[in-house]
ZAKOLDREN-65833 format. One record per residue (C-alpha): residue number from 0; residue in three letters; y, z, x. Coordinates in Angstrom, 1 decimal. Example, Ala and Ser with C-alpha at 12.3 -4.5 7.8 and 13.67 -1.06 7.14 Angstrom:
! residues 2
PT; lotor; torvex; yy; zz; xx
PT; 0; ALA; -4.5; 7.8; 12.3
PT; 1; SER; -1.1; 7.1; 13.7
END
This chain:
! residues 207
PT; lotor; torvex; yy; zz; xx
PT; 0; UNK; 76.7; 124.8; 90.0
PT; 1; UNK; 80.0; 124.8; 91.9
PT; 2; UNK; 81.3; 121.3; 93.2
PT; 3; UNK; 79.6; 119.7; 96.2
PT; 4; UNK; 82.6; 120.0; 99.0
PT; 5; UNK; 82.3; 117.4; 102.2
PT; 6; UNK; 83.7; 117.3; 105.5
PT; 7; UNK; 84.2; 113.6; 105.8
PT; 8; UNK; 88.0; 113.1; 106.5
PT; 9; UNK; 90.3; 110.8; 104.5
PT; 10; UNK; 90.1; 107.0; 104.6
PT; 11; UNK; 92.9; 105.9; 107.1
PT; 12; UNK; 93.5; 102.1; 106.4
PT; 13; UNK; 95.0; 99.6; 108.9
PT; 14; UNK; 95.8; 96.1; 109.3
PT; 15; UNK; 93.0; 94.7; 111.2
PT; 16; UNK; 95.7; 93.0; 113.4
PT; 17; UNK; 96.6; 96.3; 114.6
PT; 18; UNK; 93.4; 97.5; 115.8
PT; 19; UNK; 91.3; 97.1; 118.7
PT; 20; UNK; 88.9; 94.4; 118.4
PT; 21; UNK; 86.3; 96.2; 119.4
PT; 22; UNK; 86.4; 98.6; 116.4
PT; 23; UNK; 86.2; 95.5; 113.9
PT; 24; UNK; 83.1; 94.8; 116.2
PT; 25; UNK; 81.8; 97.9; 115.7
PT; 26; UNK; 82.2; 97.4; 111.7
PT; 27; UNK; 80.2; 93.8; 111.7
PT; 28; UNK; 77.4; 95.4; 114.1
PT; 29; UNK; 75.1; 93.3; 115.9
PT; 30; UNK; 72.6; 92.5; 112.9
PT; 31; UNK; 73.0; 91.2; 109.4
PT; 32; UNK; 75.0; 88.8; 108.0
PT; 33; UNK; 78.2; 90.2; 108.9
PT; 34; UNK; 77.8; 89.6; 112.6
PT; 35; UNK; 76.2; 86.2; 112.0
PT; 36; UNK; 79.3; 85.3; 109.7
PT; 37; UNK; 82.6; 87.2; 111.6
PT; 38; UNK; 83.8; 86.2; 107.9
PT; 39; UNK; 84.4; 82.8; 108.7
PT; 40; UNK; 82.3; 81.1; 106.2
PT; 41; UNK; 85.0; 80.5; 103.8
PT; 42; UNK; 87.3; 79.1; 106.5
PT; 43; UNK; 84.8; 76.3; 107.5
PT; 44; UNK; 83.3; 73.6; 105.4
PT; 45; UNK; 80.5; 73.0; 104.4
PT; 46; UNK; 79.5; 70.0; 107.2
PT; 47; UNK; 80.6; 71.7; 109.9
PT; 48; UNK; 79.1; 75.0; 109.4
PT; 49; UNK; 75.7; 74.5; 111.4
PT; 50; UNK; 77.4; 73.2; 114.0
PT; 51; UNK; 79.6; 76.5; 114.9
PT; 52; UNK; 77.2; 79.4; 117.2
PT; 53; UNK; 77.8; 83.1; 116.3
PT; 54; UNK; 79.7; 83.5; 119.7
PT; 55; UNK; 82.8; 81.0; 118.6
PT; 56; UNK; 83.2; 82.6; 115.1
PT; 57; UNK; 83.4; 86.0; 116.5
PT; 58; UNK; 86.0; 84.4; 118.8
PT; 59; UNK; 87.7; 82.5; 116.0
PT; 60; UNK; 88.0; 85.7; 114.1
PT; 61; UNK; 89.5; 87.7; 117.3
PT; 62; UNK; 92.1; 84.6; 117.6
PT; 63; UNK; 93.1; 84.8; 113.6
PT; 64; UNK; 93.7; 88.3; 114.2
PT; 65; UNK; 95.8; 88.2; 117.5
PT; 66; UNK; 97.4; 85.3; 116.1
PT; 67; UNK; 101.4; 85.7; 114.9
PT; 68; UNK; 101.2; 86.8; 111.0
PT; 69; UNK; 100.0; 89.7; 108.9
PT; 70; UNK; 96.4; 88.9; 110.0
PT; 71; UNK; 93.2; 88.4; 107.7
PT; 72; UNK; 92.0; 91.5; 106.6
PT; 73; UNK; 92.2; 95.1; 106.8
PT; 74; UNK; 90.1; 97.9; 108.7
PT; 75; UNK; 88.8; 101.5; 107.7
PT; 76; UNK; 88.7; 104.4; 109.9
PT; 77; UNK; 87.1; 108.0; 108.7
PT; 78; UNK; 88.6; 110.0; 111.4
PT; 79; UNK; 88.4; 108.0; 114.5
PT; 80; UNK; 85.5; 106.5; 113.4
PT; 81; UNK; 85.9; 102.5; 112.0
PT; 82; UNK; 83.8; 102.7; 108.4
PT; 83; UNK; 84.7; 99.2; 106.5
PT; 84; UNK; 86.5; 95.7; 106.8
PT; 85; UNK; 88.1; 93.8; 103.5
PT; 86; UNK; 88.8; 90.0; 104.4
PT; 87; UNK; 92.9; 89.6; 102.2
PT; 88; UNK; 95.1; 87.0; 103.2
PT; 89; UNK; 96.2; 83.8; 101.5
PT; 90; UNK; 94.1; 81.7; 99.1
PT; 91; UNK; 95.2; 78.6; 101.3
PT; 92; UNK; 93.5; 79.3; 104.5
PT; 93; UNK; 89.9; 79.6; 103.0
PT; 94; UNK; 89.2; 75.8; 102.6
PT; 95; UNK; 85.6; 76.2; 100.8
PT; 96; UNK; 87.0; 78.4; 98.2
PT; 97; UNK; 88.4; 74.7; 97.3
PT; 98; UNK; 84.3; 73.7; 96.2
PT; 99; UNK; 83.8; 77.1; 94.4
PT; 100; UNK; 82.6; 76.8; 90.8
PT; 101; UNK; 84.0; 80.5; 90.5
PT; 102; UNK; 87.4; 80.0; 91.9
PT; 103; UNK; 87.7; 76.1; 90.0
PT; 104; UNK; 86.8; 77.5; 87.0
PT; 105; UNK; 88.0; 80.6; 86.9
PT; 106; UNK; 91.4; 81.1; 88.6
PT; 107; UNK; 94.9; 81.1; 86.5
PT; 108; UNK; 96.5; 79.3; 89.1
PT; 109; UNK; 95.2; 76.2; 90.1
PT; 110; UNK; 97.4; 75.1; 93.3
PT; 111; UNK; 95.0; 75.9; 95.9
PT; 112; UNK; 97.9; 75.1; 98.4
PT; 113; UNK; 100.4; 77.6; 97.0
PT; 114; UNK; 100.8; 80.9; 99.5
PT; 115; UNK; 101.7; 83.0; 97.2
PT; 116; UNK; 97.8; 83.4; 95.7
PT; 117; UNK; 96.4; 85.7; 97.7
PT; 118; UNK; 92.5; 86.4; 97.8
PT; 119; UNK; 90.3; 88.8; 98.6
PT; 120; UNK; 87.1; 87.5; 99.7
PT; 121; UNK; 84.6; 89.8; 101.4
PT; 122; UNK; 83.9; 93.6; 102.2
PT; 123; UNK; 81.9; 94.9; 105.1
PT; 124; UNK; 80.7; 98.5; 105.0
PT; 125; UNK; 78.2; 99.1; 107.5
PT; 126; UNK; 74.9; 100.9; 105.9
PT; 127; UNK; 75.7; 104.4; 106.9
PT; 128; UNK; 78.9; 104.4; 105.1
PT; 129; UNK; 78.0; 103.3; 101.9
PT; 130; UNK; 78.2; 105.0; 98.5
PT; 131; UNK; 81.7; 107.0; 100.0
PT; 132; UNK; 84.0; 104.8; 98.8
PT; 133; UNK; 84.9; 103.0; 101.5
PT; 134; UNK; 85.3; 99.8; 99.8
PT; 135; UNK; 87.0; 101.0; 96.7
PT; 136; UNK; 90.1; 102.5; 99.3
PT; 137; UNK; 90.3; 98.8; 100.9
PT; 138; UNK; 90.7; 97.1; 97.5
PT; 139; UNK; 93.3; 99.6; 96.7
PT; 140; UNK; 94.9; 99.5; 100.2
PT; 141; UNK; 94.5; 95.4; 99.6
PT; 142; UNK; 96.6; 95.1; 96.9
PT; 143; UNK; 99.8; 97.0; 99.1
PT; 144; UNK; 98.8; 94.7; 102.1
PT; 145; UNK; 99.2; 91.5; 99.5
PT; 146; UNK; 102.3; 92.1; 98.0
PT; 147; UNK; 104.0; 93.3; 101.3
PT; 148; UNK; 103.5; 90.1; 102.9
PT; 149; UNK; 104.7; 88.3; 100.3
PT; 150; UNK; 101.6; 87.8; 97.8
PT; 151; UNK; 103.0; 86.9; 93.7
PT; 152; UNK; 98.9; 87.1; 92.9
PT; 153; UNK; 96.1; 88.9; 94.5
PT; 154; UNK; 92.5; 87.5; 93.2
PT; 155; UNK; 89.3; 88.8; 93.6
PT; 156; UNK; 86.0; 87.1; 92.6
PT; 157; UNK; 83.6; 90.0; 92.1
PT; 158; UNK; 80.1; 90.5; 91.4
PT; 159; UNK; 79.3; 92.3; 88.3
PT; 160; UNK; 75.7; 94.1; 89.2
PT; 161; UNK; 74.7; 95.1; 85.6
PT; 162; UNK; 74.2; 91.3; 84.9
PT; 163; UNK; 71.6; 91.2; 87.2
PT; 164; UNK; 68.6; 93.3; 87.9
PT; 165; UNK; 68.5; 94.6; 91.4
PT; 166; UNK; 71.3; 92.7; 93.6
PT; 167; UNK; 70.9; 93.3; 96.7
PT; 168; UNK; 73.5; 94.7; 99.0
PT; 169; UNK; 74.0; 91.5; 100.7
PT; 170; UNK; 75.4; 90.1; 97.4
PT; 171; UNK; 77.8; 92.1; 96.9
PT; 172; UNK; 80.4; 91.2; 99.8
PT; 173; UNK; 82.6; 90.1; 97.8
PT; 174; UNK; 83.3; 93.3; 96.0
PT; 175; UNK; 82.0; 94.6; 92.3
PT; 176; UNK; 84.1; 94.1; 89.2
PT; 177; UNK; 84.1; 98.4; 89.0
PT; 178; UNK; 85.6; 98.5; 92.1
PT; 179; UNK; 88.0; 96.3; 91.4
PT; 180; UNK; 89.4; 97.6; 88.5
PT; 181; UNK; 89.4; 100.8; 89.2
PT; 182; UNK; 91.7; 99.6; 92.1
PT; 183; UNK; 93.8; 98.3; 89.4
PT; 184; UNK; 92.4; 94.5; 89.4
PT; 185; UNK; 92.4; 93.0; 85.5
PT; 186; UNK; 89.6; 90.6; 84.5
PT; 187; UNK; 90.9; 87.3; 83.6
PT; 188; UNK; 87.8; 85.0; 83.4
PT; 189; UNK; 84.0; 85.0; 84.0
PT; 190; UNK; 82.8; 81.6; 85.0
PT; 191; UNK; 78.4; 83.1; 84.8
PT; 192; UNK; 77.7; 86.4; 83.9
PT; 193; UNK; 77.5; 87.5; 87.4
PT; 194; UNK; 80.8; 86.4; 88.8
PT; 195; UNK; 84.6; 87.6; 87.7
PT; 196; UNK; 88.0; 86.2; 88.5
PT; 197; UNK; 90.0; 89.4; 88.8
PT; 198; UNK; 93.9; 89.4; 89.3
PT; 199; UNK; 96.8; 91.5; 90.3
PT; 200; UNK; 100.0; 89.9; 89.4
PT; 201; UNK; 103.1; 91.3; 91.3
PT; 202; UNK; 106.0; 91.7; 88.9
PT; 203; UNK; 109.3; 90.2; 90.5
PT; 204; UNK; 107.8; 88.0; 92.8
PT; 205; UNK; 109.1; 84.1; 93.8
PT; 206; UNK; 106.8; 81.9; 91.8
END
């Protein structure tokens, strides 16, 4: 049988900072966790989590991203069309990574303050668009967006699905350990057998 062709146009990846708001709108939708989130959750604690409404952490993600900086994450497009969102930007400004048995236990570098650790922390591909490889592209296209703004380490804490019968697709936002290192990510612990610290180091960088 000859090989299946497809009309889908190549993955065109952006900084979100760069794009209208309104297409990273369209990527978190209006249902799900994604659009009850606006990828906040690792920027707020714990305490003060209930106490935020959906309206201000869509607004607090439209501020990060008009705010001076590389921005927190990066945006898909197939065509025209916005497909995907990956969350990359320093380990630092993600405060309840601080609490994470995964990230405590698992990272190789330990200074939670230092800006140089980068982290990649969550992937939205909205239903239609997944299975295309949407979020293998942004894990690739992170890596660049790390270590052009400065990043000596990019992490990744990624689900591995064979550990676990039947994930569902909500636990996987932050990204499978396959991805990942097909993206070029290298496994350097496993805290459970679900959950992988995976690092890209960047050769020549300030430590």
């Amino acid at each position: 049988m000859a090989g299946q062709t497809t009309d889908r146009p190549a993955l065109r990846i952006v900084p979100a900072a760069e794009a209208p708001f309104a297409d990273v709108e369209t990527v978190f939708g209006t249902r799900g966790d994604p659009a009850t989130c606006w990828c906040q959750w690792y920027k707020i604690p714990g305490p003060d989590w209930r106490s935020v409404g959906v309206d201000d952490l869509r607004a607090r993600l439209e501020a990060q991203l008009t705010a001076p900086g590389a921005g927190p994450g990066l945006l898909a497009y197939s065509g025209e069309e916005p497909v995907g969102w990956c969350a990359v930007e320093p380990r630092a400004n993600l405060p309840r990574l601080r609490r994470s048995r995964t990230v405590k236990s698992g990272t190789a570098h330990g200074d939670l303050d230092d800006p140089g650790v980068w982290a990649v922390s969550c992937f939205v591909v909205p239903r239609a668009h997944r299975g295309l490889g949407v979020g293998s592209e942004l894990a690739r296209a992170a890596i660049a967006f790390a270590h052009s703004n400065g990043a000596a380490v990019l992490e990744a804490y990624a689900v591995d699905p064979t550990a676990k019968a039947k994930p569902s697709a909500a636990e996987l936002f932050p990204g499978t350990v396959s991805m990942f290192a097909a993206a070029g990510f290298a496994e350097v612990a496993r805290p459970s057998p679900t959950r992988v610290v995976m690092q890209v180091e960047f050769a020549g960088a300030a430590r």
